[in-house]
PASEBA-1860 file (N, C-alpha, C; in nm, 3 decimals):
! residues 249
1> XXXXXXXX> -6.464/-2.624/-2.620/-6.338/-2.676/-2.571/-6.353/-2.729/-2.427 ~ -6.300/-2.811/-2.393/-6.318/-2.881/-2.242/-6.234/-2.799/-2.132 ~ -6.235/-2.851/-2.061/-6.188/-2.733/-1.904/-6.073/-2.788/-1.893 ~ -6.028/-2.901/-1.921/-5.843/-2.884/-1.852/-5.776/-2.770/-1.842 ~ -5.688/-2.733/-1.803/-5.561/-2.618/-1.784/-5.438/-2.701/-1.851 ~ -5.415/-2.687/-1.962/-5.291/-2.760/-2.050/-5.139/-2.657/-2.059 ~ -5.052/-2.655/-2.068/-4.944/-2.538/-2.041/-4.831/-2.607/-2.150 ~ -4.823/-2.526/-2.271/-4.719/-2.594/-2.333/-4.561/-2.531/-2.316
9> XXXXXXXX> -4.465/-2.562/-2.240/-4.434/-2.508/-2.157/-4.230/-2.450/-2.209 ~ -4.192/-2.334/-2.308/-4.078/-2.389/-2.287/-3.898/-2.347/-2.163 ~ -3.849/-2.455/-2.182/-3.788/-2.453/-2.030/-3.656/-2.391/-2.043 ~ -3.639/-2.345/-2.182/-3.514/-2.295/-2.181/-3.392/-2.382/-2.210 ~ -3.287/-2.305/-2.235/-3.156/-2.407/-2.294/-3.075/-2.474/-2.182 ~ -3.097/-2.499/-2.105/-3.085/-2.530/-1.986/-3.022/-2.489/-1.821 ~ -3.017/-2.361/-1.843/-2.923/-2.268/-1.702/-3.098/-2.277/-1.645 ~ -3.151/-2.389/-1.470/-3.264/-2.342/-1.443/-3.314/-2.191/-1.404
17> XXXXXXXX> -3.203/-2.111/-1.390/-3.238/-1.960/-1.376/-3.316/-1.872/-1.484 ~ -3.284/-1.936/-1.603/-3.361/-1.853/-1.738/-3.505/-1.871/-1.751 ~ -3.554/-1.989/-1.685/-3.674/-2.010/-1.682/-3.740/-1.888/-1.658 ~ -3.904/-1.859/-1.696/-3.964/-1.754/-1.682/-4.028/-1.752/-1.564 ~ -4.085/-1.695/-1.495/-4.182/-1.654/-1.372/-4.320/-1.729/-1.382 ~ -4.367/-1.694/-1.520/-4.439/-1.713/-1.558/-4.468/-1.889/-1.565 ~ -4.363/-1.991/-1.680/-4.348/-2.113/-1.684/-4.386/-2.105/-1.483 ~ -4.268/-2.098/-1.360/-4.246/-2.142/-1.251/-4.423/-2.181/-1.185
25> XXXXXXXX> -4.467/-2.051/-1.250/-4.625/-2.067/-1.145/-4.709/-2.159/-1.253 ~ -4.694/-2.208/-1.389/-4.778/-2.311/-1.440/-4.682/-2.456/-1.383 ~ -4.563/-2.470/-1.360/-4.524/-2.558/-1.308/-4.580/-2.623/-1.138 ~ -4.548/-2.521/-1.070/-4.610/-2.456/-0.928/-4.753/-2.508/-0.948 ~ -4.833/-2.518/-1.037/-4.981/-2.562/-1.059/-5.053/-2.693/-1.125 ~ -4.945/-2.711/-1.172/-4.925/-2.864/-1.257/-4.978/-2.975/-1.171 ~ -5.067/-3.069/-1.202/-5.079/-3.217/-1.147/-4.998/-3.321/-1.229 ~ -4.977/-3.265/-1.342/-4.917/-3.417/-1.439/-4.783/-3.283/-1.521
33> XXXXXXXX> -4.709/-3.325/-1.523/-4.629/-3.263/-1.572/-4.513/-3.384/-1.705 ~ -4.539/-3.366/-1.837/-4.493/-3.443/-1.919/-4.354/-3.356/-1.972 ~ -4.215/-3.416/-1.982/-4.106/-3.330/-1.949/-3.962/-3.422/-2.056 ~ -3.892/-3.304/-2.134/-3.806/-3.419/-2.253/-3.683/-3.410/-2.174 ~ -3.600/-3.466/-2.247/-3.452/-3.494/-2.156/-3.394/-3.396/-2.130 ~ -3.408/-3.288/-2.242/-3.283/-3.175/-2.200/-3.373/-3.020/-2.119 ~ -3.497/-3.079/-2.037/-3.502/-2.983/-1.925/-3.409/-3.067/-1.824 ~ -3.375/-2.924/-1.764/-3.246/-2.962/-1.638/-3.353/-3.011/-1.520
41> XXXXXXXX> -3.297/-3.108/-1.455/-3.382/-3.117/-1.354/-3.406/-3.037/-1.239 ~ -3.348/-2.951/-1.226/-3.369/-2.863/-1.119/-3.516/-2.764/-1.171 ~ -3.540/-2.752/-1.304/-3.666/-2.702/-1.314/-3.773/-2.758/-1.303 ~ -3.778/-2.894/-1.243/-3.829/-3.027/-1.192/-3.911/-2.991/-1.069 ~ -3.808/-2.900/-0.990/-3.850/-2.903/-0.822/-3.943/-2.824/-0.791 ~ -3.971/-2.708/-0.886/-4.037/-2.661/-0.872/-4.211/-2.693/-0.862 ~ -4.254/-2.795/-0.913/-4.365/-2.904/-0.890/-4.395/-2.934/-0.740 ~ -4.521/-2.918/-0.754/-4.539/-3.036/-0.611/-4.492/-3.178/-0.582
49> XXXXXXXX> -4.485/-3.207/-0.450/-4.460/-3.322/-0.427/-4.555/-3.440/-0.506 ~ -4.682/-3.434/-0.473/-4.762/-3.519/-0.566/-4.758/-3.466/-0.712 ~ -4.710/-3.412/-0.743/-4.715/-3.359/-0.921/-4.685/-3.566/-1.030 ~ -4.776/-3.571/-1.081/-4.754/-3.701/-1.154/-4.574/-3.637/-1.266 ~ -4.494/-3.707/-1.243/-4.397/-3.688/-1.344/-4.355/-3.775/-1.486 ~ -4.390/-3.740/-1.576/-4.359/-3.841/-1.651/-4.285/-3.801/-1.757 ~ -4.192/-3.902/-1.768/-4.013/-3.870/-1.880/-4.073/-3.894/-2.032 ~ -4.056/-3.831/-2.093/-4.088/-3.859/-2.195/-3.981/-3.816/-2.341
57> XXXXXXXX> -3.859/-3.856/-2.274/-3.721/-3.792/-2.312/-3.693/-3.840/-2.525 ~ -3.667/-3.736/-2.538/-3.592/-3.761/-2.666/-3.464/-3.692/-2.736 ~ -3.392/-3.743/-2.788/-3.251/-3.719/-2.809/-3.242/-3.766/-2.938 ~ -3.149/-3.770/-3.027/-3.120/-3.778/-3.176/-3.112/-3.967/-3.179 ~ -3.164/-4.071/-3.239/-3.125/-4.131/-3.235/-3.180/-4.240/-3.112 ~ -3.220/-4.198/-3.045/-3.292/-4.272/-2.881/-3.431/-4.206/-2.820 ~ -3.514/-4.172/-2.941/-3.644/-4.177/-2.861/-3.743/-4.265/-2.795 ~ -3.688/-4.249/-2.648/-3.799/-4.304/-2.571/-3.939/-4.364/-2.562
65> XXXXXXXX> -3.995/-4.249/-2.647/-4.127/-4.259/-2.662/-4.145/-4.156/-2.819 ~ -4.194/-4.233/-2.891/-4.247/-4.142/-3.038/-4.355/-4.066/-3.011 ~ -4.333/-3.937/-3.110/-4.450/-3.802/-3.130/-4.552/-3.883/-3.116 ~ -4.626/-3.975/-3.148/-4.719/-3.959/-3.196/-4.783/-4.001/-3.044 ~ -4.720/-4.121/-3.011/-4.749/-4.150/-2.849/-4.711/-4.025/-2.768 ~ -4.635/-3.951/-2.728/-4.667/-3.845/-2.664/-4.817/-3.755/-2.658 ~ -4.818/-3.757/-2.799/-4.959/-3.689/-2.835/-5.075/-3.782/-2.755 ~ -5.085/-3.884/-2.781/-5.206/-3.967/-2.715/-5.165/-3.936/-2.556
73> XXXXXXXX> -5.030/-3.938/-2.500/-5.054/-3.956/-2.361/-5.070/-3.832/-2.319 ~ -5.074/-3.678/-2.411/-5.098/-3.560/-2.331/-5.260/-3.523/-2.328 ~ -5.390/-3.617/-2.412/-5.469/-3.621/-2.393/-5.528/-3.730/-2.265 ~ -5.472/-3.820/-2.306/-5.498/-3.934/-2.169/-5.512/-3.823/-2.074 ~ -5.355/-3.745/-1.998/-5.328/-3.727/-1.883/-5.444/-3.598/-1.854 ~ -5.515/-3.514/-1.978/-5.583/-3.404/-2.022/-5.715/-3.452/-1.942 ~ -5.765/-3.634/-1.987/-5.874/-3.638/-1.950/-5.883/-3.678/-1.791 ~ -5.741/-3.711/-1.734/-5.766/-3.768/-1.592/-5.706/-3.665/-1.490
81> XXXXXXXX> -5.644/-3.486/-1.503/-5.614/-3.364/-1.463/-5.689/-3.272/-1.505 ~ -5.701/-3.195/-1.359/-5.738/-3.021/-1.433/-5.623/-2.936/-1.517 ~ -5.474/-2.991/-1.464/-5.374/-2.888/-1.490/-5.258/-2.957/-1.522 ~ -5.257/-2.955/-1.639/-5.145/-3.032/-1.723/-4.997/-2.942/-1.794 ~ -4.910/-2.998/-1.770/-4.833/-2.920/-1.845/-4.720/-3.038/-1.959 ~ -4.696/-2.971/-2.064/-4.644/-3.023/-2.119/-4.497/-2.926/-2.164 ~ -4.332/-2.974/-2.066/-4.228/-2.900/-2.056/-4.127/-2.970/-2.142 ~ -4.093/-2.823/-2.237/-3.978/-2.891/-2.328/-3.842/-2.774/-2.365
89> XXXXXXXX> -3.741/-2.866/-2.363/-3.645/-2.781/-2.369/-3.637/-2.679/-2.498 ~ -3.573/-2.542/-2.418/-3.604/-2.433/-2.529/-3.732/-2.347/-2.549 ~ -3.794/-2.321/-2.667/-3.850/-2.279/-2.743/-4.003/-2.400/-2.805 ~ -4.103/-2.398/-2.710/-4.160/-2.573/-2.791/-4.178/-2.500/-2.956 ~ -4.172/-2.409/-2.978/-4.266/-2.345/-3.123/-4.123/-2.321/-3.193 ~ -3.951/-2.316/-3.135/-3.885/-2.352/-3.266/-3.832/-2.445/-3.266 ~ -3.852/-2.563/-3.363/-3.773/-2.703/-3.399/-3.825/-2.762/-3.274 ~ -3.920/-2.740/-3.166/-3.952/-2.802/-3.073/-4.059/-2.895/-3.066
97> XXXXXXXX> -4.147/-2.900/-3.195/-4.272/-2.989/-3.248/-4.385/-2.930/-3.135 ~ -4.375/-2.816/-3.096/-4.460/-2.788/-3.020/-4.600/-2.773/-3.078 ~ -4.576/-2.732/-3.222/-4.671/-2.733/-3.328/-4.827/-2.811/-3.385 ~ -4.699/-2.942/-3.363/-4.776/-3.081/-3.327/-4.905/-3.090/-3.209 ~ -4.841/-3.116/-3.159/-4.892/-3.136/-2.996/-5.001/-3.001/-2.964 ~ -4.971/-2.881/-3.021/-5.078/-2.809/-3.000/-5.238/-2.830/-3.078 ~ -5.187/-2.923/-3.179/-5.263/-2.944/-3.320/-5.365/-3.085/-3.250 ~ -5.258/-3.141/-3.219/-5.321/-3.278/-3.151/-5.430/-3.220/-3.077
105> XXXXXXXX> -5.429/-3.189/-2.980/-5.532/-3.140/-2.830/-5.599/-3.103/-2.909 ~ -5.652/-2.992/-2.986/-5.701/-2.932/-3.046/-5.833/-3.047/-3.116 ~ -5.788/-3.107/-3.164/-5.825/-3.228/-3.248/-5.918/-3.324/-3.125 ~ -5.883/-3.283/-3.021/-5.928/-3.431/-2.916/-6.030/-3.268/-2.814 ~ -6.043/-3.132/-2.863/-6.098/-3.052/-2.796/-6.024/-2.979/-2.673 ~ -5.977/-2.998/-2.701/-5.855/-2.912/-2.571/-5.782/-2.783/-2.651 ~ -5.806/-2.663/-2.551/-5.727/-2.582/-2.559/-5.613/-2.566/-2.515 ~ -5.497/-2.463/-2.520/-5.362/-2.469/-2.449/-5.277/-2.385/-2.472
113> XXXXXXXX> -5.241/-2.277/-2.391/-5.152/-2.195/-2.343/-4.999/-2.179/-2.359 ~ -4.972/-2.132/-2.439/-4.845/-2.146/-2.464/-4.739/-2.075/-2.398 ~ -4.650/-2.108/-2.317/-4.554/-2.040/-2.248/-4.409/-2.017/-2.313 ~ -4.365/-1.908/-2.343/-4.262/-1.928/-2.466/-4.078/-1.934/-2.390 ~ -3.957/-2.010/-2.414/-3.921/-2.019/-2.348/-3.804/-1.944/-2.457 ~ -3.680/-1.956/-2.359/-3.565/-1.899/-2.433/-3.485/-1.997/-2.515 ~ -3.476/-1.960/-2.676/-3.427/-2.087/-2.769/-3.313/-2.063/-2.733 ~ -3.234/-2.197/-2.786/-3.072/-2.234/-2.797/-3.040/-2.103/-2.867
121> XXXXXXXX> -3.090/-2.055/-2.916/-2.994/-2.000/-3.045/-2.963/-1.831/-2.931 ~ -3.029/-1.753/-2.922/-3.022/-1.624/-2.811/-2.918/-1.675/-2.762 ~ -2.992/-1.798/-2.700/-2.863/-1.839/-2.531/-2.805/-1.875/-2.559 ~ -2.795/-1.950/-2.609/-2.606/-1.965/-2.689/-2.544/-1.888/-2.693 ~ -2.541/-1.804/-2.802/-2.535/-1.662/-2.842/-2.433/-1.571/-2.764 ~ -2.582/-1.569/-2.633/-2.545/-1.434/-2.530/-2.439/-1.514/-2.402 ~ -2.440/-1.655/-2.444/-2.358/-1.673/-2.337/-2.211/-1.699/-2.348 ~ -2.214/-1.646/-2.462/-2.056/-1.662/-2.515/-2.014/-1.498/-2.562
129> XXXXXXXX> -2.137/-1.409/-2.553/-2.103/-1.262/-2.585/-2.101/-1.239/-2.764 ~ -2.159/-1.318/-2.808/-2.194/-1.325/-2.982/-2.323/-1.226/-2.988 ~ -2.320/-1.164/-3.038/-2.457/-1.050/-3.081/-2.474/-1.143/-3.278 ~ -2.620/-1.197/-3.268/-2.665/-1.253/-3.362/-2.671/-1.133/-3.484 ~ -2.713/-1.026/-3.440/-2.693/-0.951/-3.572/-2.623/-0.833/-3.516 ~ -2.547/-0.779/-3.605/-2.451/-0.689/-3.575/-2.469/-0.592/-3.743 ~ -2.482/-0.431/-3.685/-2.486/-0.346/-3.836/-2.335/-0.358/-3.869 ~ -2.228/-0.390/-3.839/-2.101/-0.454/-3.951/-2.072/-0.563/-3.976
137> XXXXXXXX> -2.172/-0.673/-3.931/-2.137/-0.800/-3.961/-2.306/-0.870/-4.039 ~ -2.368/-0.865/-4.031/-2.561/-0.903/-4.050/-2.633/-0.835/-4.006 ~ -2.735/-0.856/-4.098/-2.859/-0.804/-4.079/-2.971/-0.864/-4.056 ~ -2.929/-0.975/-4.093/-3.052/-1.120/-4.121/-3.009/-1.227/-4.006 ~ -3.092/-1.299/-3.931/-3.040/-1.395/-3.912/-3.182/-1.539/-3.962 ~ -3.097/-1.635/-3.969/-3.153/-1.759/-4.018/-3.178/-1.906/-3.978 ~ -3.314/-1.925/-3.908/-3.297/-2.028/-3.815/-3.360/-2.166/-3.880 ~ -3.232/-2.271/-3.864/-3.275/-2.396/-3.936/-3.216/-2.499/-3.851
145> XXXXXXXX> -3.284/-2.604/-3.883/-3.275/-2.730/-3.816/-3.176/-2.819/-3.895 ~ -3.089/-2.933/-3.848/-3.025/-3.012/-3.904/-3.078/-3.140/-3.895 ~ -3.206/-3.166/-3.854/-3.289/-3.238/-3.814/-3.365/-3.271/-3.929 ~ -3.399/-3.354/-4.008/-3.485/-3.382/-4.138/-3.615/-3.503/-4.108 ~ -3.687/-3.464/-4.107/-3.772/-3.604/-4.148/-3.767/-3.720/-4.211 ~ -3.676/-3.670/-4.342/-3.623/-3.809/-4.389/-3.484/-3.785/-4.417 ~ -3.399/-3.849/-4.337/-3.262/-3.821/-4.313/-3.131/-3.877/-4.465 ~ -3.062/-3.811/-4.462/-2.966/-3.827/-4.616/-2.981/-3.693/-4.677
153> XXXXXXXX> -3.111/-3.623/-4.692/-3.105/-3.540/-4.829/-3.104/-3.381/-4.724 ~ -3.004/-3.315/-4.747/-2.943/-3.184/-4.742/-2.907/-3.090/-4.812 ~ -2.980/-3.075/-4.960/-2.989/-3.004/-5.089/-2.981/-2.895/-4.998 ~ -3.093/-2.851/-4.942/-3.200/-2.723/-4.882/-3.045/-2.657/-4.836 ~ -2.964/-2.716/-4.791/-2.803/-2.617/-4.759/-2.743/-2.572/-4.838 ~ -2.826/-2.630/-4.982/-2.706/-2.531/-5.084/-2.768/-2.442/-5.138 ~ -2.871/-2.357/-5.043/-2.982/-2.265/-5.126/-2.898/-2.149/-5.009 ~ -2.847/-2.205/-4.871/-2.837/-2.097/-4.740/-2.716/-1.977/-4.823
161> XXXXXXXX> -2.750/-1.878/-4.849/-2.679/-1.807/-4.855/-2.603/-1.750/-4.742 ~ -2.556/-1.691/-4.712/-2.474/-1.651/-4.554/-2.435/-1.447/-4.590 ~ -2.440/-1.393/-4.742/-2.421/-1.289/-4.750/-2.533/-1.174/-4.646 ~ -2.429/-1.113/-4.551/-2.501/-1.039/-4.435/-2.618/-1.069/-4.363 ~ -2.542/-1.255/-4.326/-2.683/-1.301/-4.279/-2.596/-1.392/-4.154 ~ -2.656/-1.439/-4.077/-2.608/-1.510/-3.974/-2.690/-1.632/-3.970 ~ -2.629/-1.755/-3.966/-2.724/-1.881/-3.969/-2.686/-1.953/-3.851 ~ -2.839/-1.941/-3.788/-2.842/-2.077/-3.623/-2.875/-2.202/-3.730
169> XXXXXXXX> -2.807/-2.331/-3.681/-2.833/-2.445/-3.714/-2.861/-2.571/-3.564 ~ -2.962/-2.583/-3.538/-3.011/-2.680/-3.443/-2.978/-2.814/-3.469 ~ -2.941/-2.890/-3.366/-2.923/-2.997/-3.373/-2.837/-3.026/-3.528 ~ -2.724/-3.001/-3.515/-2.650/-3.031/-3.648/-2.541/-3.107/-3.642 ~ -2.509/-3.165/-3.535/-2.359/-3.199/-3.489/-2.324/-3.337/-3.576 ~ -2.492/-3.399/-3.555/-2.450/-3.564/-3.635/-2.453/-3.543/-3.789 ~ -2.496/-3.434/-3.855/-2.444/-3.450/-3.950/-2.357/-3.325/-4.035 ~ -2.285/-3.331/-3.991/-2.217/-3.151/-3.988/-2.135/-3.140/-4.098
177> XXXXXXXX> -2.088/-3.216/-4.156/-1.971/-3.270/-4.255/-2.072/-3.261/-4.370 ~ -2.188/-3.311/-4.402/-2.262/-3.282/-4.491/-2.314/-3.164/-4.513 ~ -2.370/-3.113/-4.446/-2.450/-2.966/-4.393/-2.321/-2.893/-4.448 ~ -2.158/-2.870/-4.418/-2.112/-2.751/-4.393/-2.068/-2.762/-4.573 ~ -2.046/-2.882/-4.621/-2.014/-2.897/-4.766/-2.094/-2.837/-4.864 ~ -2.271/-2.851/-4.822/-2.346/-2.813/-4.915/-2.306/-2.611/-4.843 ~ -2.321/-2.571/-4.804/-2.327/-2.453/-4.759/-2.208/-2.434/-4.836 ~ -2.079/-2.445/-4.849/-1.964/-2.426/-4.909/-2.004/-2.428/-5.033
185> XXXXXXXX> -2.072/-2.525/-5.137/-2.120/-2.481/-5.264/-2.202/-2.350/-5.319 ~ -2.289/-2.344/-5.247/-2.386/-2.205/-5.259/-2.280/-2.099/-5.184 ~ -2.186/-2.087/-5.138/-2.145/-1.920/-5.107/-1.994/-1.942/-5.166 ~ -1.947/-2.030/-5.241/-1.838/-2.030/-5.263/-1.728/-1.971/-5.193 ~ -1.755/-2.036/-5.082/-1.633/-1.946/-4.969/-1.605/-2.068/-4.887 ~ -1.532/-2.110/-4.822/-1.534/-2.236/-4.733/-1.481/-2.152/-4.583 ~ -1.426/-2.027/-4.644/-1.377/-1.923/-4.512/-1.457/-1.890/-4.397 ~ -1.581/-1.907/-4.431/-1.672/-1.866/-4.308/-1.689/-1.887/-4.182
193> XXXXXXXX> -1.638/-1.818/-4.083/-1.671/-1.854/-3.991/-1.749/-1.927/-3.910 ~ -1.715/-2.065/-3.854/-1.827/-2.133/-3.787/-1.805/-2.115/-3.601 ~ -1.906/-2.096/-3.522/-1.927/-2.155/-3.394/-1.983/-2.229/-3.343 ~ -1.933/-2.369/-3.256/-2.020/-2.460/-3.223/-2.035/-2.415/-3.087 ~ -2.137/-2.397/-3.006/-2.150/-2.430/-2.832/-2.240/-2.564/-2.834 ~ -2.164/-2.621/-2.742/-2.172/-2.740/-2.690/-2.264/-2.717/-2.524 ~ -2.324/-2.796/-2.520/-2.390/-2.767/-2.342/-2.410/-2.642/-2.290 ~ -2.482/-2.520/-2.436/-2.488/-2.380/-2.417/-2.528/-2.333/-2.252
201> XXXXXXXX> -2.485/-2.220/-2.146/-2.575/-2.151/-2.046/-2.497/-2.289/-1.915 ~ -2.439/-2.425/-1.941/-2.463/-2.502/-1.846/-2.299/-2.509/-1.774 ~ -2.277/-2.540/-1.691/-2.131/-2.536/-1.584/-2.061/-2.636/-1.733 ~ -2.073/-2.748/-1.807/-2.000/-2.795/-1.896/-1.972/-2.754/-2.042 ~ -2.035/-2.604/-2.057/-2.037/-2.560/-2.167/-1.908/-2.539/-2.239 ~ -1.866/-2.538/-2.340/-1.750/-2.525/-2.479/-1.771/-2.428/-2.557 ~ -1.661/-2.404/-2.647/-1.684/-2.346/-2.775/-1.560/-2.389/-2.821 ~ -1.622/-2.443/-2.978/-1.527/-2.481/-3.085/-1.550/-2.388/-3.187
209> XXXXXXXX> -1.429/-2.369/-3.216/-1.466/-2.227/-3.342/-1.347/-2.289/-3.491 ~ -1.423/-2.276/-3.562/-1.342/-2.311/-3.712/-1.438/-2.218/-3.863 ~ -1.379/-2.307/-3.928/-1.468/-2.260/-4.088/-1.553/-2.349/-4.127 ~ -1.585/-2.299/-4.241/-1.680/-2.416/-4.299/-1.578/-2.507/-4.372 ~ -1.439/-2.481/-4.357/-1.384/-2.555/-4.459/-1.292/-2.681/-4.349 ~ -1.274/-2.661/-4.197/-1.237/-2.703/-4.151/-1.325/-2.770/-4.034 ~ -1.386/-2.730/-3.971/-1.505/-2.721/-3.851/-1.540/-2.874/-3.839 ~ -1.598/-2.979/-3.908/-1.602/-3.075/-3.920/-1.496/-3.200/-3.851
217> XXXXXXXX> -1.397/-3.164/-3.899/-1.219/-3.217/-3.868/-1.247/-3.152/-3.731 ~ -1.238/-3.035/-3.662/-1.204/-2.958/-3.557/-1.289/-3.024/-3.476 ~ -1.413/-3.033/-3.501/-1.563/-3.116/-3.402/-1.524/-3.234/-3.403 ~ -1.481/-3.314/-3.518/-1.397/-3.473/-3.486/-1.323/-3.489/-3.335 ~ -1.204/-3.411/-3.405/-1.113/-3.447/-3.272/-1.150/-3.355/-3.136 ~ -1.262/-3.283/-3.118/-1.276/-3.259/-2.976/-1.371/-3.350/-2.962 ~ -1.449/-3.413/-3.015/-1.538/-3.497/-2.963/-1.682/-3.457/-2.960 ~ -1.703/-3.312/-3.029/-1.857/-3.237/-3.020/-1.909/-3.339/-2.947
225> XXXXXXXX> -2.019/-3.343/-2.894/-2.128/-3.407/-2.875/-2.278/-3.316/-2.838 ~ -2.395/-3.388/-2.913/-2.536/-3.264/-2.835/-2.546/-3.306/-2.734 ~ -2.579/-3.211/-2.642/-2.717/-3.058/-2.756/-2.568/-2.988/-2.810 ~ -2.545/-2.955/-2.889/-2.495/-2.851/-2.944/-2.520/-2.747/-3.082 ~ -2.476/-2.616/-3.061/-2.548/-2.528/-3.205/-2.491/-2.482/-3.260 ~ -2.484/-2.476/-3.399/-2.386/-2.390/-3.496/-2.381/-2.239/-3.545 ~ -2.327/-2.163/-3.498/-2.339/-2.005/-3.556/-2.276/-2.028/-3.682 ~ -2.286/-1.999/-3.789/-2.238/-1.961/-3.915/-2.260/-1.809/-3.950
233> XXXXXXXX> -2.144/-1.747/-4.006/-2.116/-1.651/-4.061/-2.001/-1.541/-4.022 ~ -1.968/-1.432/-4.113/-1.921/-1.349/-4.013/-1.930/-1.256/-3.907 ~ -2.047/-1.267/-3.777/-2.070/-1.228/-3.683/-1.965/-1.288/-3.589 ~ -1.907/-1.394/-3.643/-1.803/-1.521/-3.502/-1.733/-1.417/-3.530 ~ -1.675/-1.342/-3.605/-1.541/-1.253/-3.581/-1.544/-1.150/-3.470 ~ -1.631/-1.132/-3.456/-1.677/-1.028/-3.339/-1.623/-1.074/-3.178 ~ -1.625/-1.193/-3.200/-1.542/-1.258/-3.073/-1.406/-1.184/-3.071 ~ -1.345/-1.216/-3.178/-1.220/-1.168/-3.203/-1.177/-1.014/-3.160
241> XXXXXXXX> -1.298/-0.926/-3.256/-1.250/-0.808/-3.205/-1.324/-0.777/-3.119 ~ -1.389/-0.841/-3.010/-1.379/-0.817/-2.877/-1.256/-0.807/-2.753 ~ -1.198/-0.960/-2.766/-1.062/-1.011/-2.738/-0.968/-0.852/-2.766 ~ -1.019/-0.809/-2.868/-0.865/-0.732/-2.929/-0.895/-0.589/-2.861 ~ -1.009/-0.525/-2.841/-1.066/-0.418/-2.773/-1.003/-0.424/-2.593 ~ -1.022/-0.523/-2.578/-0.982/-0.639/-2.472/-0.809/-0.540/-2.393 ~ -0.798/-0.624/-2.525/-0.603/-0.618/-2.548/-0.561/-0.436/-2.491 ~ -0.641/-0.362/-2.586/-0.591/-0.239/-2.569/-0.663/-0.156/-2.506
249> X> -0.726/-0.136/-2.410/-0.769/-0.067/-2.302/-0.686/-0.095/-2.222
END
């Protein structure tokens, strides 16, 4: 394997405080630092002044630059640095294609370090006071993408069962109306509790809360927009009887 220092790096759902110690000092060490849209920039500063920066932003619909070119430019930057990092929002190893990109280097002789960051789904979660599994509400929880490779076909939602299970859904907002229909066939319930957070951990963060039978309509007229993530099941009630614990103390 060749000597670069490669750092696959993730940055968290975006509050720059969640970042790890750990990520700060491979950042702190970085000469080329390759970075997607939804790190906050304040986890930016932490770089040197000469740190090479390069955007390499992607969003649903407006990628900047395609996988596959990322991949070529994290070897380029591999062969012209000792200490590379490659920073992506979240988790790079869930729904983050970090997978990829580790596979790539690999392929071109490069090793690389994986720094693991905090996914949407926790921080979401904990920043609204949702406990993902709860012994009276789940036991299971279930992490899936709304994200497809080849976009239209959403069968795979009418397999999600939801009985004592809690389902994170990533990136689901653009197609949510499909997603929550097939899920409504396989549990024959449309009652289920849904939560969306919108701009999870960040000063503009939301929560829209509906069913699977309504949630869709409800995300219409507020306007959802990503990053945002879907809790499904009955763990969202727990909000409730929090509120109500709330009430009577």
């Amino acid at each position: 394997m060749k000597k670069t220092k490669i750092y696959l790096i993730g940055a968290g759902p975006g509050d720059p405080e969640l970042l790890s110690l750990k990520a700060v000092k491979a950042i702190q060490n970085s000469q080329a630092i390759l970075y997607d849209q939804l790190v906050n920039k304040e986890v930016l500063k932490h770089a040197a002044p000469e740190t090479k920066l390069v955007y390499v932003g992607k969003k649903k619909g407006a990628h900047v630059i395609p996988q596959d070119e990322i991949n070529n430019l994290l070897v380029d930057l591999a062969s012209k640095y000792d200490v590379v990092s490659r920073l992506k929002g979240g988790d790079p190893f869930i729904f983050g294609r970090g997978g990829e990109e580790l596979e790539h280097l690999a392929r071109h002789g490069y090793s690389c370090e994986v720094i693991p960051g905090i996914t949407a789904a926790s921080a979401a979660a904990a920043a609204i006071g949702l406990p993902l599994s709860h012994r009276d509400y789940a036991s299971q929880i279930i992490f899936i993408t709304g994200h497809k490779k080849e976009d239209g076909d959403y069968s795979a939602f009418t397999e999600l069962d939801l009985h004592d299970k809690t389902a994170v859904i990533y990136m689901g907002v653009t197609a949510l109306s499909e997603m929550v229909s097939e899920i409504c066939k396989k549990n024959g319930n449309c009652n289920i509790p849904v939560a969306i957070i919108e701009n999870a951990t960040l000063p503009l963060q939301r929560v829209v809360r509906g069913n699977l039978g309504n949630i869709s309509e409800i995300a219409q007229k507020a306007d959802v927009k990503p990053p945002a993530l879907l809790i499904i099941g009955n763990v969202v009630n727990f909000m409730d009887n929090i509120e109500k614990i709330k009430n009577e103390v």
